[in-house]
N, C-alpha and C positions, 0 to 999 in steps of 0.2 A: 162315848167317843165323839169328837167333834169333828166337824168336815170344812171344809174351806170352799167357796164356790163363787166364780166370777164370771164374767159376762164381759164380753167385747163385741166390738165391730167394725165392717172396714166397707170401704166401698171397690176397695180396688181387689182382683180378684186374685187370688194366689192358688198354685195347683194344689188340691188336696194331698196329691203326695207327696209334695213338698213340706208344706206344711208339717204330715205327720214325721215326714223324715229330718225335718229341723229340730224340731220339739224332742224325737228320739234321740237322736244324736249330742243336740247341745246339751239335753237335760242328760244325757249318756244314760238312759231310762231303759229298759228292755218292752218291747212291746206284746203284750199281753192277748191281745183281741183289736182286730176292726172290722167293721161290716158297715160297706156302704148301699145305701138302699137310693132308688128316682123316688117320688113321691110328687106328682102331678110335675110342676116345672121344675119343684128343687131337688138338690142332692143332700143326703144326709150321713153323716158319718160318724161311727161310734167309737170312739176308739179308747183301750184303754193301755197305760203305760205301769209300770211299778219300780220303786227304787228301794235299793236295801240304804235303812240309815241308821248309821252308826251307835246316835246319839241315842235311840233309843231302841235299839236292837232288833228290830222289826222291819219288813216290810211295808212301804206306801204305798198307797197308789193312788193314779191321776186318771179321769173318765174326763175324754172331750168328747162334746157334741160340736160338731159341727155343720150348720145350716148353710145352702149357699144357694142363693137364684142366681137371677139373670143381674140384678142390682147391687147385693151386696153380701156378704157372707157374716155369719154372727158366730162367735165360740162360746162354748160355757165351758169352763174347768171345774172340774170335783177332786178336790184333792182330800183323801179319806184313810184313813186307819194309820197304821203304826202306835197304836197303842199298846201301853206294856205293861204288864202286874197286872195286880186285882183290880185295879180302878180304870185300866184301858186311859193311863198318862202318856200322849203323844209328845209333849215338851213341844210344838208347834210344826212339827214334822210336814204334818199335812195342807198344812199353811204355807210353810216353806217351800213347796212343793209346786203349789198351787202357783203361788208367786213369780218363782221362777218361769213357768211354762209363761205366765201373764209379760214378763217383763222382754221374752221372746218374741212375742207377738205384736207389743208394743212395738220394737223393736222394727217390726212389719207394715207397718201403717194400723194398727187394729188401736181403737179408742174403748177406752173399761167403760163400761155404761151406769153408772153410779143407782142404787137403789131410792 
């Protein structure tokens, strides 16, 4: 099963629960889990989301991390599973997935941070 995974960043600061409540709502995603921890000056936030998709009859789901100091906040999306039959064929679900949360954020001031 393949996973989809991206990376952003913004400098300007957005409220984390804004954020997780845009990304719910637009992606219309059920939220699964979040737990947010301090860790010396930053905040970190785990969050994860899951969509039912049609196309390949399964379940997805989206793991953000989200980092944030005093400077600038970073996302990483994991967008994973929806695999179906014996060979765990997603048809790009988790991609699609991924994508959307990314095209959100964009949307936001957040820059994909290229590999």
């Amino acid at each position: 099963m393949e996973r989809k995974s991206i990376v952003l960043e913004t400098e300007k600061q957005h409220s984390l629960d804004q954020l997780v409540k845009d990304l719910e709502t637009i992606l219309d995603a059920t939220l699964v889990s979040r737990s947010d921890q301090v860790i010396g000056t930053s905040t970190v936030a785990l969050v994860v989301l899951e969509e039912f998709y049609f196309r390949v009859s399964s379940y997805v789901s989206l793991t953000v991390l989200i980092i944030e100091d005093e400077n600038k906040q970073r996302v990483e999306l994991i967008g994973s599973g929806g695999g179906n039959g014996m060979f765990g064929i997603d048809l790009g679900a988790n991609q699609d997935f991924a994508q959307r949360a990314r095209n959100i954020l964009v949307k936001r001031g957040f820059v994909e941070l290229l590999d």
